[in-house]
Each structure stands twice: as C-alpha cells, then as structure tokens.
C-alpha positions in Angstrom: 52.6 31.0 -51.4 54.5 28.1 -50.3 51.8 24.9 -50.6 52.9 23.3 -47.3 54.4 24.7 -43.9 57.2 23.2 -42.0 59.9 23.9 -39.3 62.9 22.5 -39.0 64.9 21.2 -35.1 67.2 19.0 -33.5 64.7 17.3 -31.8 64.3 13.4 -32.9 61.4 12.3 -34.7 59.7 10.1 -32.1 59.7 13.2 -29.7 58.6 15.6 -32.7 55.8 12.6 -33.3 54.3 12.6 -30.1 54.2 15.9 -29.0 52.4 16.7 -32.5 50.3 14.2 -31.4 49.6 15.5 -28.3 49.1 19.0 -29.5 46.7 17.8 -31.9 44.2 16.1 -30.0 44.6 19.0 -27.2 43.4 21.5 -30.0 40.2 18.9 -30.6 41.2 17.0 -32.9 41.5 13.3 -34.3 44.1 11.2 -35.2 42.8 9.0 -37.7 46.4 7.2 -38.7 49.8 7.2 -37.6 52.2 5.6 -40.1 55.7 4.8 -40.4 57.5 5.4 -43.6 59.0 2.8 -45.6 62.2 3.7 -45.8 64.3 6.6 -43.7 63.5 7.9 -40.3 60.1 9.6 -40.0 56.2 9.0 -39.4 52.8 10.1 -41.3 50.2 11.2 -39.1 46.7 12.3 -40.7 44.3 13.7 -38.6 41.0 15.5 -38.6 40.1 19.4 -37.4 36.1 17.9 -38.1 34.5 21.0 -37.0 36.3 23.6 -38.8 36.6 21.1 -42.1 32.9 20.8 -41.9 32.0 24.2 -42.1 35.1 25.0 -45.4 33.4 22.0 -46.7 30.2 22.7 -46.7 30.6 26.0 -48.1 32.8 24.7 -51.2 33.4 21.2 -51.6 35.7 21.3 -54.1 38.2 22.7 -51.8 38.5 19.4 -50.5 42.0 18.6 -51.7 43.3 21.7 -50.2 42.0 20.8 -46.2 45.1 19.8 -44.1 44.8 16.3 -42.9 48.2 15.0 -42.8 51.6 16.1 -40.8 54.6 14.7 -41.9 57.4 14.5 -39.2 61.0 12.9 -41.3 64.4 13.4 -40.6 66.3 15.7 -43.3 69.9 16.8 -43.7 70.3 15.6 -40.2 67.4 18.0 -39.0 63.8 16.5 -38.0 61.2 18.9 -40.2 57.7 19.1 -39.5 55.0 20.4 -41.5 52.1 19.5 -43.0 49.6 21.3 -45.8 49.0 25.1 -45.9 45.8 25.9 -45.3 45.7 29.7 -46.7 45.7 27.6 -50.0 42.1 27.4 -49.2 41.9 31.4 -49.8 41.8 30.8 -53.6 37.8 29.0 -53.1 35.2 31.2 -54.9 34.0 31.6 -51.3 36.4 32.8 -50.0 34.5 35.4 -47.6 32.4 32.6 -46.2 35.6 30.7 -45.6 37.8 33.2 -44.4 37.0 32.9 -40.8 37.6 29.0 -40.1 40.6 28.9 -42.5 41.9 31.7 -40.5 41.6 29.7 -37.6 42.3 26.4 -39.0 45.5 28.0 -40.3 46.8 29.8 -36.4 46.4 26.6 -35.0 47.8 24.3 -37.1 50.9 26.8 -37.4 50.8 26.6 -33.7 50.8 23.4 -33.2 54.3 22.8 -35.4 56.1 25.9 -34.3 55.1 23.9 -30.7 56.0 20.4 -31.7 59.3 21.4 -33.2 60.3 24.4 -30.3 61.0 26.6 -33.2 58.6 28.8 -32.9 57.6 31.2 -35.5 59.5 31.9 -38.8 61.5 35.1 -38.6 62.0 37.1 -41.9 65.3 37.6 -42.4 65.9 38.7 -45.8 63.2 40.1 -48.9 64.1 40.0 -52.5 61.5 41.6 -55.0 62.2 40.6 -58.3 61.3 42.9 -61.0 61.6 44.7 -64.5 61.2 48.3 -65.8 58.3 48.5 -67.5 56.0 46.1 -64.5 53.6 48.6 -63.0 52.7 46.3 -60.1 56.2 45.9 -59.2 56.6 49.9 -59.0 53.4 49.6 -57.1 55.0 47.1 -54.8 58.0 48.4 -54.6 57.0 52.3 -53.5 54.5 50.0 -51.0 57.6 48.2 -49.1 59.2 51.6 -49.1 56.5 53.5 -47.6 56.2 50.8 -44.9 60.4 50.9 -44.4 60.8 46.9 -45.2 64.4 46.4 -46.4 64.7 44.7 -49.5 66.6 43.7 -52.4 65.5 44.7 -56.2 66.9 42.3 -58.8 65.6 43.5 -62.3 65.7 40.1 -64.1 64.8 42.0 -67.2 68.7 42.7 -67.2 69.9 40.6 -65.3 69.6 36.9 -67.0 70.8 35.0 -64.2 68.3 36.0 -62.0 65.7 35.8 -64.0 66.6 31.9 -64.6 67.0 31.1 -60.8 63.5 33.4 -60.6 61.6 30.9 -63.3 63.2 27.6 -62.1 62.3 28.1 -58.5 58.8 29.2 -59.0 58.0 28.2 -62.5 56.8 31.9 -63.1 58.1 34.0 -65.5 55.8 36.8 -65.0 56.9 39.3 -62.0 56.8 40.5 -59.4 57.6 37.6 -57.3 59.0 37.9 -53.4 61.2 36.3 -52.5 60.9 36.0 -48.6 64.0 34.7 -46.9 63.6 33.8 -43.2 65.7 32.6 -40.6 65.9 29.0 -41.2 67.1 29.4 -44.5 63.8 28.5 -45.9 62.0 31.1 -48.4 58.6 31.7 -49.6 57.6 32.8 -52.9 54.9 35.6 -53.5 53.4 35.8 -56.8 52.2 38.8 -58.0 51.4 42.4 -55.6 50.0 40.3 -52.8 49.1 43.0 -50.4 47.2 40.9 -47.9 50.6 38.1 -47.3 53.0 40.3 -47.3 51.3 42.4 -44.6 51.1 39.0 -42.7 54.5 38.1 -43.3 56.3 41.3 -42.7 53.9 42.6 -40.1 52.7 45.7 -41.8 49.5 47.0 -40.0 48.4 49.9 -43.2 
C-alpha cells in the first residue's frame, strides 16, 4: 500500500490550491496553515478533519503519525500533483475494528476531495502484475483468486527471472512475494504486499 495518494493534471497550482481549499472546508474541515515552498512552484496546506481524528485518536493514540493533516499541491514533470497522506495506513492500529468506520470515511473523502481538486477523478487500473515463485503458497492462492474473479494479469516468477526480481526488491524493498504490482492509468503503480484480499477487492472491484 502506497503511504500517500496523489493525482496528477494540467491544472496550475494556485487553482489546484484553492479549490483543495475550498473542498476542504466544504467537507468540515480546518485549515490550520497554508505555506509556500521554498523553492519550485507549489504550496503546503495542513488541515484538520477534528471530528473524525478525534474519535481514531481516542481509540489508539499512537496512530497519531499516520492521521492525514497535510496536502501537498507542487508542480512535477510539468504536471501539478496533489495528494496528501493515505489514511488506510491507519488499518494496521491494533484497533482496527473500532477504527474501521471513521477511517473509512476519513479515507472517501479525502480521496474525494483530490480526485475533485485535480478533475482527475478516480484512478483507473490499467494494468496488474503479480510477482511470484514456484514453491509460494499464497501466491498460488492469489493467483487461482484473480482467476476465479477474471482480473487480467501478468505472472513474473522472479524466482527465475533475476531481473525482475531486482526491479521487485528495489521498488518495494521486499524480497518476500507475492507483491502486486497495480498499474493504473496515470502511469502511477501501487504495491501490494503479501495476499491482501481486502485491497485488491477495493482496487479491482471484486464484490466475492
């Protein structure tokens, strides 16, 4: 899971910034800083969803590090991205089932509000590659899954393939598989560790 969401557009950053802004406050919640960056085209805006943080908060503090409360809106490759924190990091808290609900809802808005800001709208999977080896029983389990459910995808067994598995390692840091690789159509991938039943349901729509 990729620790921070953002969408790219040809929008400038100043429109990008204020309609984040906009969207932000219109959701209920508060800007607590807007600031420039030092150097190159963009603006750091942190912000407050104080109802929902409250409730993750008082439920596991230690989470605290993992609550969005920044956006970051730059100018990149001469695109504008926007993103800021993702908040299903929070999923990993011992509590998770007294969290799930306001992270769920913490994470649909915030997602909302920079597939709005940028006029992107919502990632489209374009391409999934599973990488693998032979002798992984949770990579058979996760490939006869994405079968079952007809998902497309490419196998790379980086148990034979050495190449692969070096790309696999030096853009995850994993060496363990499976990892997903799940390409959408931005050009922007996210990385699944492990069988991760619950995201790659999300992600690919799957509804078993």
């Amino acid at each position: 899971m990729n620790i921070s969401y953002f969408r790219k557009t040809d929008k400038s950053v100043e429109d990008v910034a204020a309609d984040l802004v906009r969207q932000l406050k219109e959701h209920g919640m508060e800007i607590t800083k807007e600031m420039k960056l030092s150097q190159g085209e963009g603006v750091l805006i942190q912000f407050l969803d104080k109802e929902r943080a409250q409730k993750i908060l008082e439920e596991d503090h230690t989470v605290i590090g993992l609550v969005p409360m920044a956006a970051l809106v730059m100018k990149k490759e001469g695109k504008t991205v926007v993103g800021l924190g993702n908040a299903q990091l929070l999923m990993g808290s011992e509590r998770r089932d007294s969290i799930d609900g306001p992270v769920a809802a913490m994470d649909k808005t915030l997602r909302d509000v920079v597939n709005g800001a940028s006029g992107a709208g919502e990632p489209k999977v374009g391409k999934i590659k599973l990488y693998s080896t032979a002798t992984c029983p949770y990579c058979r389990m996760e490939k006869d899954y994405l079968e079952k459910n007809k998902v497309a995808f490419d196998l790379v067994m980086v148990d034979t393939d050495h190449k692969a598995a070096e790309d696999m390692v030096r853009k995850t840091g994993q060496m363990g598989v499976p990892v997903t690789e799940v390409v959408f159509d931005d050009g922007d991938s996210e990385y699944i560790i492990g069988f991760d039943k619950g995201r790659l349901n999300e992600l690919l729509n799957i509804k078993s």
